[in-house]
Structures are given as structure tokens and as C-alpha cells.
CHARMM-style PDB file with segment names, atoms N, HN, CA, C and O in Angstrom:
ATOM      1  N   UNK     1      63.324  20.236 -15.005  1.00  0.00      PROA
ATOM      2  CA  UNK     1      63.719  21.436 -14.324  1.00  0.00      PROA
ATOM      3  C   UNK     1      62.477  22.083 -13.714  1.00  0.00      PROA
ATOM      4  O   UNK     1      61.339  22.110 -14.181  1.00  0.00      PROA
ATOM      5  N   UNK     2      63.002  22.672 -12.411  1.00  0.00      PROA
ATOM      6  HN  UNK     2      63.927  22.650 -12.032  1.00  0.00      PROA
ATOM      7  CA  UNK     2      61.689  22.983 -11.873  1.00  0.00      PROA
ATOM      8  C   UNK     2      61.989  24.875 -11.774  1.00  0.00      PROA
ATOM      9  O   UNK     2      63.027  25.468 -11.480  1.00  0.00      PROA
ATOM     10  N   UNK     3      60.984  25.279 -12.050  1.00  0.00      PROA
ATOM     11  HN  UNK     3      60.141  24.797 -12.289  1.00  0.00      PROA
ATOM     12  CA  UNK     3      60.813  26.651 -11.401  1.00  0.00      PROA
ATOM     13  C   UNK     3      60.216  27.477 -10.458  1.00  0.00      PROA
ATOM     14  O   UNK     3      58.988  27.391 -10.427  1.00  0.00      PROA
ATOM     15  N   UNK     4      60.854  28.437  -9.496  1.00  0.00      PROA
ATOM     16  HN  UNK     4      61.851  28.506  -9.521  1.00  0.00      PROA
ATOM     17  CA  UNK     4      59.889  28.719  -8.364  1.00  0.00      PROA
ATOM     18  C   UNK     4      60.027  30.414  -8.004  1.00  0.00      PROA
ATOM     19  O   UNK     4      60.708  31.171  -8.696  1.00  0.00      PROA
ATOM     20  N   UNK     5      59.425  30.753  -7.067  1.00  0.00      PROA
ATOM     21  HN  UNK     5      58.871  30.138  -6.505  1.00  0.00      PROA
ATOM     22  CA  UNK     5      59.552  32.595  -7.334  1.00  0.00      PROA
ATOM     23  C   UNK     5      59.574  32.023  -5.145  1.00  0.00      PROA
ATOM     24  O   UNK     5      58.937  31.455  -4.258  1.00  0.00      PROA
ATOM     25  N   UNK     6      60.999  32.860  -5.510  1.00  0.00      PROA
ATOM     26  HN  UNK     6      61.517  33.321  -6.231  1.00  0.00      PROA
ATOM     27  CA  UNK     6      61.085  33.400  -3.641  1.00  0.00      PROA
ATOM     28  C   UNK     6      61.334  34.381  -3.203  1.00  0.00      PROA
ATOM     29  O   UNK     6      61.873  35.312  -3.800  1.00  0.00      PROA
ATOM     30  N   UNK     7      60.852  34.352  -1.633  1.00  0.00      PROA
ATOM     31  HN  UNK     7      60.414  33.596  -1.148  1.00  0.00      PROA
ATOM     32  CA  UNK     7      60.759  36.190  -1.276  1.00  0.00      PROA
ATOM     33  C   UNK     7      62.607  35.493  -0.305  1.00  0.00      PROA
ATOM     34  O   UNK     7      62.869  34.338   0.029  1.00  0.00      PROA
ATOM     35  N   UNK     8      63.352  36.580  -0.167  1.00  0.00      PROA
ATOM     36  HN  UNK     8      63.139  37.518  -0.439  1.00  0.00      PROA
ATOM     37  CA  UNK     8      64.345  36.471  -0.004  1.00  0.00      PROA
ATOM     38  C   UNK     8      64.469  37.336   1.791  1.00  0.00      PROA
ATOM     39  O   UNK     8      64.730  38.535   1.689  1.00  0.00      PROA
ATOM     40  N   UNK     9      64.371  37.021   2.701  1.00  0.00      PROA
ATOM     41  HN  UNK     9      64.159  36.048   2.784  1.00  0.00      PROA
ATOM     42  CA  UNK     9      63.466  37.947   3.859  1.00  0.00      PROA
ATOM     43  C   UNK     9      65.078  38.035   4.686  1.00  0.00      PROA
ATOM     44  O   UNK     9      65.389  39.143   5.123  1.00  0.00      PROA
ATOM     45  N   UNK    10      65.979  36.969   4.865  1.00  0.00      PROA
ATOM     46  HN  UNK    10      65.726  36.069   4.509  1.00  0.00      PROA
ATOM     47  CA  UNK    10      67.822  37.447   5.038  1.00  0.00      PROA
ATOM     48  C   UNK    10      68.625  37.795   4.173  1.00  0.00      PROA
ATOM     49  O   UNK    10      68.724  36.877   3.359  1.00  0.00      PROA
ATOM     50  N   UNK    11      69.423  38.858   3.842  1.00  0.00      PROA
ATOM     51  HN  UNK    11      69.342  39.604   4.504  1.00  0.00      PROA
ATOM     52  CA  UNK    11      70.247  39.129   3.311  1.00  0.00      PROA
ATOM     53  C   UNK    11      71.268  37.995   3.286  1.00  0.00      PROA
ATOM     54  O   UNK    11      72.079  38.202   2.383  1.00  0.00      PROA
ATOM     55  N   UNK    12      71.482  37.023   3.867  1.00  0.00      PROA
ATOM     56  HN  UNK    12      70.823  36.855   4.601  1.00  0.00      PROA
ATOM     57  CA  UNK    12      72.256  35.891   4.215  1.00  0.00      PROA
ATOM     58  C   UNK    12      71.687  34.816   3.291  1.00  0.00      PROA
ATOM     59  O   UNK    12      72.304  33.765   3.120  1.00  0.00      PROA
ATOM     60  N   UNK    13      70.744  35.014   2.810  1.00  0.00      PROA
ATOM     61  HN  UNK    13      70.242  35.868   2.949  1.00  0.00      PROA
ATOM     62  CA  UNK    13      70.075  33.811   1.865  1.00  0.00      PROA
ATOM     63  C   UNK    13      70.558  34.135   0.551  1.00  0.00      PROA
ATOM     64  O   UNK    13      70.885  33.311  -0.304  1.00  0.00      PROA
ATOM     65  N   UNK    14      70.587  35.559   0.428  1.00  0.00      PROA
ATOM     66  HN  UNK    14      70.322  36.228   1.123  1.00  0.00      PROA
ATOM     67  CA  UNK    14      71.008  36.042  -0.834  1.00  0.00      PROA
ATOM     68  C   UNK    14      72.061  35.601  -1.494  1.00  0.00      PROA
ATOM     69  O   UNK    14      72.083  35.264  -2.678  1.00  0.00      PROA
ATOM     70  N   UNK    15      73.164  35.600  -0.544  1.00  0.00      PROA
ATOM     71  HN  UNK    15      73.146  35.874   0.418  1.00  0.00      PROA
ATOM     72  CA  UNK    15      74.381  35.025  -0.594  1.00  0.00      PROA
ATOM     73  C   UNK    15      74.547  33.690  -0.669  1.00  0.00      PROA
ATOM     74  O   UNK    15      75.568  33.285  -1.226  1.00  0.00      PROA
ATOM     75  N   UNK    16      73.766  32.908  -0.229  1.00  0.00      PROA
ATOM     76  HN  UNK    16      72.937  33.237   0.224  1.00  0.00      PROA
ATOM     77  CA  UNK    16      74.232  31.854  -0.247  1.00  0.00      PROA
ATOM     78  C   UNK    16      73.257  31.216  -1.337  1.00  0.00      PROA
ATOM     79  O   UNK    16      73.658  30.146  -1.797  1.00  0.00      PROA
ATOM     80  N   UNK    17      72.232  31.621  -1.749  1.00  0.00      PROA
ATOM     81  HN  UNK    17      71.906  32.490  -1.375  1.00  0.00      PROA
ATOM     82  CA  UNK    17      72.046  31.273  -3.357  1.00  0.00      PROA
ATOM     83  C   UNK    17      72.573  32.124  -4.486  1.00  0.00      PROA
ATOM     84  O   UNK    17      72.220  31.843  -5.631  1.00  0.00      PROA
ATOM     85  N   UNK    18      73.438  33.203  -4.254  1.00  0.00      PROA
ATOM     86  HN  UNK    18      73.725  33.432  -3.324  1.00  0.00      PROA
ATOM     87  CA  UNK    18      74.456  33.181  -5.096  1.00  0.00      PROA
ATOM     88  C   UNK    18      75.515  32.297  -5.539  1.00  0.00      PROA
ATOM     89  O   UNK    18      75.892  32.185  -6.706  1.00  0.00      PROA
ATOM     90  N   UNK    19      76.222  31.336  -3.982  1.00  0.00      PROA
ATOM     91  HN  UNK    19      75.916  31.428  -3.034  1.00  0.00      PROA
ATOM     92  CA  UNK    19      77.371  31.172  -3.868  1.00  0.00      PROA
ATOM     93  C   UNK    19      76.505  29.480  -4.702  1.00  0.00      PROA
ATOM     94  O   UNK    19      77.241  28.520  -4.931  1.00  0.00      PROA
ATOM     95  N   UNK    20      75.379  29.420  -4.950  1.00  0.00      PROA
ATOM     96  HN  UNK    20      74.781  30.200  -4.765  1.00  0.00      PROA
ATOM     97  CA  UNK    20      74.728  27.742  -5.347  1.00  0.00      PROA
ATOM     98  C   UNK    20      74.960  28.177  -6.864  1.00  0.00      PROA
ATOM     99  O   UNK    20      75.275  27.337  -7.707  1.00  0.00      PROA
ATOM    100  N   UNK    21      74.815  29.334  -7.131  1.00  0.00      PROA
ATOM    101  HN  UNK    21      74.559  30.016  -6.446  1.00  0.00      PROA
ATOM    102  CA  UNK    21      74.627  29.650  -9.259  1.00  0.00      PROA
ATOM    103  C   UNK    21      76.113  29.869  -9.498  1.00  0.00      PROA
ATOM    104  O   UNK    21      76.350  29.695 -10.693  1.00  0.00      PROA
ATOM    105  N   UNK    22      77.314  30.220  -8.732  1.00  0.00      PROA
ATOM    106  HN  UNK    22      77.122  30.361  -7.761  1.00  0.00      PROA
ATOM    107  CA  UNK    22      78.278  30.119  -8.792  1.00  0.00      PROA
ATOM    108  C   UNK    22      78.923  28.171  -8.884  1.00  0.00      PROA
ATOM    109  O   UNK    22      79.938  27.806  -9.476  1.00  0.00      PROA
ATOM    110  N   UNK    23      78.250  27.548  -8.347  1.00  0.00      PROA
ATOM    111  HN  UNK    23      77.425  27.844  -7.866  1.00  0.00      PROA
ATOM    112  CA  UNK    23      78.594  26.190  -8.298  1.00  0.00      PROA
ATOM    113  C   UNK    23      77.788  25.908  -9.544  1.00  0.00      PROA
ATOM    114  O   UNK    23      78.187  24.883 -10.096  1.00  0.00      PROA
ATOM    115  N   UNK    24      76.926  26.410 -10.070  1.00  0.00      PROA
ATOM    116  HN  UNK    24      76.601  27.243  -9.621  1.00  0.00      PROA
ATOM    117  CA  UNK    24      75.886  25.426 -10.959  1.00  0.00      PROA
ATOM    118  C   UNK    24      75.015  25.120 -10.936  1.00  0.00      PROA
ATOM    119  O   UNK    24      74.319  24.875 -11.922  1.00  0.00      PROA
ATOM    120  N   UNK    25      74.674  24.999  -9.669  1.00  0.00      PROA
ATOM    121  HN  UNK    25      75.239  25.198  -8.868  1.00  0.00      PROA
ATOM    122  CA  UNK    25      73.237  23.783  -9.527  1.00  0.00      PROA
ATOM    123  C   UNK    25      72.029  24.785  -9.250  1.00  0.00      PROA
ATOM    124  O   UNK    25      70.992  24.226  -8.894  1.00  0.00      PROA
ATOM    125  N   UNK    26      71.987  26.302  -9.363  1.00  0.00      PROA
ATOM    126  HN  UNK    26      72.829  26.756  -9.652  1.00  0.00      PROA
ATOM    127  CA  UNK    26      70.841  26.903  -9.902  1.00  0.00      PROA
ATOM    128  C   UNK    26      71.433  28.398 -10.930  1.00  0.00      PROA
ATOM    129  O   UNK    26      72.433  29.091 -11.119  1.00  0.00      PROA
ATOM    130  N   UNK    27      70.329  28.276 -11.264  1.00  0.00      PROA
ATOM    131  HN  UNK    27      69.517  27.713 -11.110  1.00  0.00      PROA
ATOM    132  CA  UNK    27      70.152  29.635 -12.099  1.00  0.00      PROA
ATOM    133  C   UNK    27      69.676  30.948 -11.699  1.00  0.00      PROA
ATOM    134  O   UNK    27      68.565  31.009 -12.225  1.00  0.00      PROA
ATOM    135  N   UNK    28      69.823  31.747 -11.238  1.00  0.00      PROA
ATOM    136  HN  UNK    28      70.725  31.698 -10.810  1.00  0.00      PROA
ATOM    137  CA  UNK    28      69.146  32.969 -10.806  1.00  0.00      PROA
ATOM    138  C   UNK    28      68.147  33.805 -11.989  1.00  0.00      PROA
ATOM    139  O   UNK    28      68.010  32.990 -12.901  1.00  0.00      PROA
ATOM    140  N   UNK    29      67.634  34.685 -12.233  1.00  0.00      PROA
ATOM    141  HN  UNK    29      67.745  35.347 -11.492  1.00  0.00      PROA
ATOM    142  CA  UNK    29      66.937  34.846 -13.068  1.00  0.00      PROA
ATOM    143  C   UNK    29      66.044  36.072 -12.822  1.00  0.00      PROA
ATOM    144  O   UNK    29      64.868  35.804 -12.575  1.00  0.00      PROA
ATOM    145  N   UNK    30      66.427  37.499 -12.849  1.00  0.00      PROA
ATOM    146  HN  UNK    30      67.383  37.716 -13.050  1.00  0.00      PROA
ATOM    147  CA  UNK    30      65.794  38.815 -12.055  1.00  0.00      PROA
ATOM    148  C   UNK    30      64.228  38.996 -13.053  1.00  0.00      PROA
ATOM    149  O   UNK    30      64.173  38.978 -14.283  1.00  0.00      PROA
ATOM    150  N   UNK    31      63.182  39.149 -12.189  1.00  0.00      PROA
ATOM    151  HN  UNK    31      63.227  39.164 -11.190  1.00  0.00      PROA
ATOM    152  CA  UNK    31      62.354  39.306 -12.879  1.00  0.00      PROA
ATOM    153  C   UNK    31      61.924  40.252 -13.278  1.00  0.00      PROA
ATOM    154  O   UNK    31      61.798  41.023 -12.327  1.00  0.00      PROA
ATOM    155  N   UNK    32      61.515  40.805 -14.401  1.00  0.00      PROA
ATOM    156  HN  UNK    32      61.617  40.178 -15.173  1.00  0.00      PROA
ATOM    157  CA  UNK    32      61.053  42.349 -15.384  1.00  0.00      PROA
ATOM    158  C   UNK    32      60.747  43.486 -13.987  1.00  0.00      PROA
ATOM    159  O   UNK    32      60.704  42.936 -12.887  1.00  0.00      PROA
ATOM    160  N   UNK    33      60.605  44.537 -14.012  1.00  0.00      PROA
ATOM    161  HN  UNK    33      60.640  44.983 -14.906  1.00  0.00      PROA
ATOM    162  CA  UNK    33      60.233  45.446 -13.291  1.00  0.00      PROA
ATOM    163  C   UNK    33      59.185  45.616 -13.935  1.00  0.00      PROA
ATOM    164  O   UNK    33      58.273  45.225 -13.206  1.00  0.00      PROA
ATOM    165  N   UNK    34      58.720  46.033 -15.042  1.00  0.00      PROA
ATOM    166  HN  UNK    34      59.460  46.350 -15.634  1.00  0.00      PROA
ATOM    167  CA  UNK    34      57.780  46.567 -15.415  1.00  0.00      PROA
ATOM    168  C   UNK    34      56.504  45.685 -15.724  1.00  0.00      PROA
ATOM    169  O   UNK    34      55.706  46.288 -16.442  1.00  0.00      PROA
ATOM    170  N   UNK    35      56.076  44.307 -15.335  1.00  0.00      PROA
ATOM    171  HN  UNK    35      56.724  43.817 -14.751  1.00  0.00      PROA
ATOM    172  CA  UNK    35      55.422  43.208 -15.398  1.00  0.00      PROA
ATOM    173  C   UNK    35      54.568  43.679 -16.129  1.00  0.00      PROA
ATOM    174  O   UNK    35      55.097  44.563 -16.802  1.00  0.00      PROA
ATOM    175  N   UNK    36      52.914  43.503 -16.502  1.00  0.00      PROA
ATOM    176  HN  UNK    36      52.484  42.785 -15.955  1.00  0.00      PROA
ATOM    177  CA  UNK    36      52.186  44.083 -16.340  1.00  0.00      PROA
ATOM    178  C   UNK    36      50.702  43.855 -15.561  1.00  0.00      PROA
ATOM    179  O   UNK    36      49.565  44.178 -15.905  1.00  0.00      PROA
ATOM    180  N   UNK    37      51.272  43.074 -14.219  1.00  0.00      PROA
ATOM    181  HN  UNK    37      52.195  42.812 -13.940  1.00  0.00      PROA
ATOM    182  CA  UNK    37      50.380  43.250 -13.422  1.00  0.00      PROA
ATOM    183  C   UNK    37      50.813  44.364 -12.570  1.00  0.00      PROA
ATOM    184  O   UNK    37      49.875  45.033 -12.135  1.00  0.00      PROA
ATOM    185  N   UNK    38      52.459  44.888 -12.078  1.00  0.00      PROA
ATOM    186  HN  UNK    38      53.220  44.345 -12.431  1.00  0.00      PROA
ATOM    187  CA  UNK    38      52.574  45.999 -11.543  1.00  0.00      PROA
ATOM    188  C   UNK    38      51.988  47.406 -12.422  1.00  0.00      PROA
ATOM    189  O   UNK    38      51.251  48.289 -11.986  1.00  0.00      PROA
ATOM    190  N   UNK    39      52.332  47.332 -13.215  1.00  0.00      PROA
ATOM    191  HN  UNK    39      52.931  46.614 -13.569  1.00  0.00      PROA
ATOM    192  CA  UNK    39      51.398  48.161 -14.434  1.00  0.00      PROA
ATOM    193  C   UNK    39      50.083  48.056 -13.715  1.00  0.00      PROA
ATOM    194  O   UNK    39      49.899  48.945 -12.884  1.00  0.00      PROA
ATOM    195  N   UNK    40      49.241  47.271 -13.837  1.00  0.00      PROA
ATOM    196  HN  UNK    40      49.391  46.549 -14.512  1.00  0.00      PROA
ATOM    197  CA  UNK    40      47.511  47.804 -13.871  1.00  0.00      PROA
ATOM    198  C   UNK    40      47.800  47.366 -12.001  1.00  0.00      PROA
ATOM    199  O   UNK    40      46.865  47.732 -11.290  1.00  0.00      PROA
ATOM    200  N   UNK    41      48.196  47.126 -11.748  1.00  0.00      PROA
ATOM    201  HN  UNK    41      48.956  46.829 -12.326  1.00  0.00      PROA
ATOM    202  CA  UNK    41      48.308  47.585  -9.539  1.00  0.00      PROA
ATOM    203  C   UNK    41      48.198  49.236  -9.788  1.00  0.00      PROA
ATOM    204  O   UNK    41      47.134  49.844  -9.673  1.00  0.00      PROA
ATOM    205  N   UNK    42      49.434  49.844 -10.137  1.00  0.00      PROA
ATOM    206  HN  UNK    42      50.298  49.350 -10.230  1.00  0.00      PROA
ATOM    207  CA  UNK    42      49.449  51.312 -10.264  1.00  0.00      PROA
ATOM    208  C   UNK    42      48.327  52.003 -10.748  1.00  0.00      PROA
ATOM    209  O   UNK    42      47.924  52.944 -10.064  1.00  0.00      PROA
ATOM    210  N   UNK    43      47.776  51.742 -11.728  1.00  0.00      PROA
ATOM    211  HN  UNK    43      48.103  50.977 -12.284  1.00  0.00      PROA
ATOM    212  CA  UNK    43      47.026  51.955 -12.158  1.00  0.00      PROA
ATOM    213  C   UNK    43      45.592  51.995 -11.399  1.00  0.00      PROA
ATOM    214  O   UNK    43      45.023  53.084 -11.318  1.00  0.00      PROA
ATOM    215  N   UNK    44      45.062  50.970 -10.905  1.00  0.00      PROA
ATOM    216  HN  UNK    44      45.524  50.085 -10.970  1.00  0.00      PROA
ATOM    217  CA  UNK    44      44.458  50.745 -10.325  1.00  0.00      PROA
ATOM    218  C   UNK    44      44.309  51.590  -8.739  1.00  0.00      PROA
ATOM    219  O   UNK    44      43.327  52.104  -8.203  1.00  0.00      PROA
ATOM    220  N   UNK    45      45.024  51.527  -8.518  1.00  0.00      PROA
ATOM    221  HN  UNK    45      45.821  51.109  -8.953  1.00  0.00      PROA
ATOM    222  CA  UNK    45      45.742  52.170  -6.778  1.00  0.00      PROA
ATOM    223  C   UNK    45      45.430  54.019  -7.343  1.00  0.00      PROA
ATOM    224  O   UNK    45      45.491  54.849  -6.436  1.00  0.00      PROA
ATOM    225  N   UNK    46      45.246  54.329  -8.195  1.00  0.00      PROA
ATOM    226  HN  UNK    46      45.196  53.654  -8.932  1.00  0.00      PROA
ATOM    227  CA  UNK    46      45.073  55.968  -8.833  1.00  0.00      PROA
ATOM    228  C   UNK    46      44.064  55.928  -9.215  1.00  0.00      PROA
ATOM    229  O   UNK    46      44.014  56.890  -9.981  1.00  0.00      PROA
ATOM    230  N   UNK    47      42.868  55.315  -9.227  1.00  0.00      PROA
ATOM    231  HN  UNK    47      42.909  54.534  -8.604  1.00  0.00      PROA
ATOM    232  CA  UNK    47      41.186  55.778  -9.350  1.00  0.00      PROA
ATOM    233  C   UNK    47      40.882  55.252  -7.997  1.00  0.00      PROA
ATOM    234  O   UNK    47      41.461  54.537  -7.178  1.00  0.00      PROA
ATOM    235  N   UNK    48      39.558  55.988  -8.093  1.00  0.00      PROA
ATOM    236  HN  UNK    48      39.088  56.569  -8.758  1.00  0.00      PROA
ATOM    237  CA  UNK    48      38.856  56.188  -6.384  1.00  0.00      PROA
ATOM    238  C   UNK    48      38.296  55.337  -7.169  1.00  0.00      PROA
ATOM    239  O   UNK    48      39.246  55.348  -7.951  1.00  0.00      PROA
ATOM    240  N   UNK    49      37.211  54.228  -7.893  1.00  0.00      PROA
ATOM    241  HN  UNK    49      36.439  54.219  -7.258  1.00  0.00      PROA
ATOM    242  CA  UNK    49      36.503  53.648  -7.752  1.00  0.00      PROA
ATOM    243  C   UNK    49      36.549  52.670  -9.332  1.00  0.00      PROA
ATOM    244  O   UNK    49      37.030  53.198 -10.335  1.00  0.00      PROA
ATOM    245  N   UNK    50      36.077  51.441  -9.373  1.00  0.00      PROA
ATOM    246  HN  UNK    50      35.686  51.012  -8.558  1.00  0.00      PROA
ATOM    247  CA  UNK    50      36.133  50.714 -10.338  1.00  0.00      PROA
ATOM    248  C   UNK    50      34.953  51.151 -11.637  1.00  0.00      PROA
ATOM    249  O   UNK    50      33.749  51.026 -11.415  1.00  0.00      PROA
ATOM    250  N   UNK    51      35.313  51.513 -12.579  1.00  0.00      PROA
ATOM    251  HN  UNK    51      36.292  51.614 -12.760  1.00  0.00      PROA
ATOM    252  CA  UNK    51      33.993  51.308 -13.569  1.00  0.00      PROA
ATOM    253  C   UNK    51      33.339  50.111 -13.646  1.00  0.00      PROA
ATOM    254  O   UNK    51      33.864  49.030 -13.909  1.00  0.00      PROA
ATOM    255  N   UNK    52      31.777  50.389 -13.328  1.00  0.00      PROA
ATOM    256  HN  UNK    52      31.350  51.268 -13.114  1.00  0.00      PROA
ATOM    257  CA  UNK    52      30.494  49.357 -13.593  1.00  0.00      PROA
ATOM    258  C   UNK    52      30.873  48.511 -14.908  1.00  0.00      PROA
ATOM    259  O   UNK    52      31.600  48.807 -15.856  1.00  0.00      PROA
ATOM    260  N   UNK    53      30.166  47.417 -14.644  1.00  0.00      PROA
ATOM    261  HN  UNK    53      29.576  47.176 -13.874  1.00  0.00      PROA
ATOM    262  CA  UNK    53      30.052  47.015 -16.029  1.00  0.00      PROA
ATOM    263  C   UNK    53      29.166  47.491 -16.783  1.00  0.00      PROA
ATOM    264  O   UNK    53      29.239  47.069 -17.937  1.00  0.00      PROA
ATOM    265  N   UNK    54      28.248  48.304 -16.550  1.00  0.00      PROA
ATOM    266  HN  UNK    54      28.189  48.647 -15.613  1.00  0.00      PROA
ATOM    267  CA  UNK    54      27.509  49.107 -17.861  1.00  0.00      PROA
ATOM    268  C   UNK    54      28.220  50.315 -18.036  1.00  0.00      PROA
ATOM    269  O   UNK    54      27.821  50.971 -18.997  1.00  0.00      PROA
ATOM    270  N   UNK    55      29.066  50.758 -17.454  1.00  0.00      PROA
ATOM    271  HN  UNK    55      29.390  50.224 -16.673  1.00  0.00      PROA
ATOM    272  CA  UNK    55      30.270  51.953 -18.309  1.00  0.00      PROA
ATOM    273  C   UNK    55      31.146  51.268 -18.830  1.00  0.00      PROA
ATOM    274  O   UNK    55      31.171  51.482 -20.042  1.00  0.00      PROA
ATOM    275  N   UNK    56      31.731  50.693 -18.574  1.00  0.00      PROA
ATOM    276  HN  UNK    56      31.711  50.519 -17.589  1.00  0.00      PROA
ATOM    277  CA  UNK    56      32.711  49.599 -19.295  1.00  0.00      PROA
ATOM    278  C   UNK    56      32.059  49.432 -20.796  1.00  0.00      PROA
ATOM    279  O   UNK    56      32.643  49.703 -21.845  1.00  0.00      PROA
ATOM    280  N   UNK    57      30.634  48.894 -20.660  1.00  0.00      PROA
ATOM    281  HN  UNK    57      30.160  48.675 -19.808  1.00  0.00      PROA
ATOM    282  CA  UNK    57      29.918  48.541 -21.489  1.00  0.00      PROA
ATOM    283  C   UNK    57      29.730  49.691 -22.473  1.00  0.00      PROA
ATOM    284  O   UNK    57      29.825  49.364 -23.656  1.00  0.00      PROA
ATOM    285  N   UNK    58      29.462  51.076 -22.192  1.00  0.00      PROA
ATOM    286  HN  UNK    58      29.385  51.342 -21.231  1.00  0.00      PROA
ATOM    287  CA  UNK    58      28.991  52.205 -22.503  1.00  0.00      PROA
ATOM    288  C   UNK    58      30.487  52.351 -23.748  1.00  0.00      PROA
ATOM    289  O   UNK    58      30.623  52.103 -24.946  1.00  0.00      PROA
ATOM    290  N   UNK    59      31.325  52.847 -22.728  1.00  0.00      PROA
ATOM    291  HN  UNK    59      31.215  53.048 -21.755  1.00  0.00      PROA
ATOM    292  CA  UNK    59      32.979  52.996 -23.029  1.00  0.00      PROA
ATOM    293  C   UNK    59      33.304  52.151 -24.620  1.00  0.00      PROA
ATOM    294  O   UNK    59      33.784  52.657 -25.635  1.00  0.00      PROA
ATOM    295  N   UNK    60      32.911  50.890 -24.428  1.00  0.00      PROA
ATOM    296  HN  UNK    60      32.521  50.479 -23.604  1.00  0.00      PROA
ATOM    297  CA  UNK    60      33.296  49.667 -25.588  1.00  0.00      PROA
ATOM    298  C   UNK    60      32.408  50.437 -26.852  1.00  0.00      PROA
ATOM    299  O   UNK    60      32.940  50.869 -27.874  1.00  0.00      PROA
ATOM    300  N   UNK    61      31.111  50.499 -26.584  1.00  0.00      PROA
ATOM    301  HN  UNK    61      30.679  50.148 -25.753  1.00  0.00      PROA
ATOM    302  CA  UNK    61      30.187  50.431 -27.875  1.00  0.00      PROA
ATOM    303  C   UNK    61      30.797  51.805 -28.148  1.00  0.00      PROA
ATOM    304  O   UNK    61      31.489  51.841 -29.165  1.00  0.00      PROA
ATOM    305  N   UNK    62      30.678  53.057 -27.390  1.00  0.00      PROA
ATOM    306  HN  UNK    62      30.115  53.027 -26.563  1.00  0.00      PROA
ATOM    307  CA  UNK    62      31.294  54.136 -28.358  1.00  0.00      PROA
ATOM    308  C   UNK    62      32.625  54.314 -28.625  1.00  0.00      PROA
ATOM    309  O   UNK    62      33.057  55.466 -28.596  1.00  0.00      PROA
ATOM    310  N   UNK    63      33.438  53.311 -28.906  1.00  0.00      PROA
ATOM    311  HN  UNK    63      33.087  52.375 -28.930  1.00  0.00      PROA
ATOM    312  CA  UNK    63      34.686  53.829 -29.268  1.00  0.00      PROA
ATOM    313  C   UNK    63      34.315  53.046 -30.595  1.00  0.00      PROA
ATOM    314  O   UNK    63      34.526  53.583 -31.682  1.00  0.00      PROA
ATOM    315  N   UNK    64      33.444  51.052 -30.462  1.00  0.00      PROA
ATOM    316  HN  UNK    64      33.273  50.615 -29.578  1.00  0.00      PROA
ATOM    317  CA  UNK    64      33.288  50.743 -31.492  1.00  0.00      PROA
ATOM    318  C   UNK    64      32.431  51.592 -33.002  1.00  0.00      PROA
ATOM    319  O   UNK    64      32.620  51.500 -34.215  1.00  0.00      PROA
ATOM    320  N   UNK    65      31.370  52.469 -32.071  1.00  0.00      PROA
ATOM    321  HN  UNK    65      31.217  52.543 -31.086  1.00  0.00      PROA
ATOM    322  CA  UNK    65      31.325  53.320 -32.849  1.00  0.00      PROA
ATOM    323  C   UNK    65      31.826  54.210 -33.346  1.00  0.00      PROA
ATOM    324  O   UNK    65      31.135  54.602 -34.286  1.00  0.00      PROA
ATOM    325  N   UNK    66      32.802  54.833 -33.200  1.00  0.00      PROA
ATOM    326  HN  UNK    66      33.363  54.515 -32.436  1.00  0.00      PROA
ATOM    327  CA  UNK    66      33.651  55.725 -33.399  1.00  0.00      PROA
ATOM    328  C   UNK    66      34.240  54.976 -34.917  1.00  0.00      PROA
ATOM    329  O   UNK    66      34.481  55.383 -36.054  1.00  0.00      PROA
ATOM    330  N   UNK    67      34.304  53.677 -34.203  1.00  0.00      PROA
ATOM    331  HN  UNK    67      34.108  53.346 -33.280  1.00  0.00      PROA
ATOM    332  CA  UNK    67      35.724  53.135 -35.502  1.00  0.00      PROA
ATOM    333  C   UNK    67      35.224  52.400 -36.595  1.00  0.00      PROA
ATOM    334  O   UNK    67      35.810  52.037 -37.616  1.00  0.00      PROA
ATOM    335  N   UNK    68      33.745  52.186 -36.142  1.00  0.00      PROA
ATOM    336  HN  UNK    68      33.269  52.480 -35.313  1.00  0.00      PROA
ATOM    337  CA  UNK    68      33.271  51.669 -37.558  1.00  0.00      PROA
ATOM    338  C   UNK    68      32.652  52.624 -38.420  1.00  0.00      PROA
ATOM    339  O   UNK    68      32.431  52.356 -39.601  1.00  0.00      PROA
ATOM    340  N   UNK    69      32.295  53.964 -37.789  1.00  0.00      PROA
ATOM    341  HN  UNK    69      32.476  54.181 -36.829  1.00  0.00      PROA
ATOM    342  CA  UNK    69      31.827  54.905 -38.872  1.00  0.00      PROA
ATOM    343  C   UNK    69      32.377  55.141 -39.707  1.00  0.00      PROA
ATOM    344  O   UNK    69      31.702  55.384 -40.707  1.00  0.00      PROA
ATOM    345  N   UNK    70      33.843  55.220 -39.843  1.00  0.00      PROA
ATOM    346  HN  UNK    70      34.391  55.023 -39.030  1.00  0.00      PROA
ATOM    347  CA  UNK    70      34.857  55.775 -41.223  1.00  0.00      PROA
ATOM    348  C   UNK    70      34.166  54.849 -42.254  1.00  0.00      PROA
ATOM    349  OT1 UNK    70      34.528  54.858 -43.431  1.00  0.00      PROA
TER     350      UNK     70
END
């Protein structure tokens, strides 16, 4: 079995790979809304700029510090 992801660009296609999962010979299959690459797109698309990798870096060691002091 093979699997594939299509953009559907006629409303006329729609239908007529409906009228193929109605016969059998495919499966339709709606994919998650909430993925989580649309997740970090959004995300992403709402900061003006990427953190460096030495804040990134900064960010990591003090939280690890944070959690190993207890």
C-alpha cells in the first residue's frame, strides 16, 4: 500500500476521489489540524527575530540550573 498527501486545486477532483473510497479502491484520511509543525509555523510567524544560539544556549543552562539546585 502506498501513501501520498495531495493538494486538491478542483473542487471536481474532490468528488471524484470521493466517488473512488465509495468504490474501495482508496481510503481518504483528513489530516490533524493541529500538526505540530503548524504549531511552531504560528509560532514562529509571532517573533520578529530567531534566538542566537548563545541565548538558546544561555536559556538551557539557566533553567538547568534552576532544576538542579533543589
Amino acid at each position: 500500500m502506498d501513501t501520498i498527501t495531495i493538494q486538491i486545486l478542483n473542487p471536481k477532483a474532490k468528488k471524484l476521489l470521493k466517488d473512488l473510497a465509495e468504490l474501495k479502491l482508496i481510503a481518504i484520511n483528513d489530516a490533524p489540524q493541529n500538526s505540530f509543525a503548524e504549531v511552531l509555523k504560528k509560532l514562529r510567524s509571532k517573533s520578529k527575530s530567531t534566538p542566537s544560539l548563545e541565548e538558546i544556549t544561555k536559556e538551557v543552562e539557566l533553567v538547568r540550573t534552576k532544576r538542579y539546585a533543589k
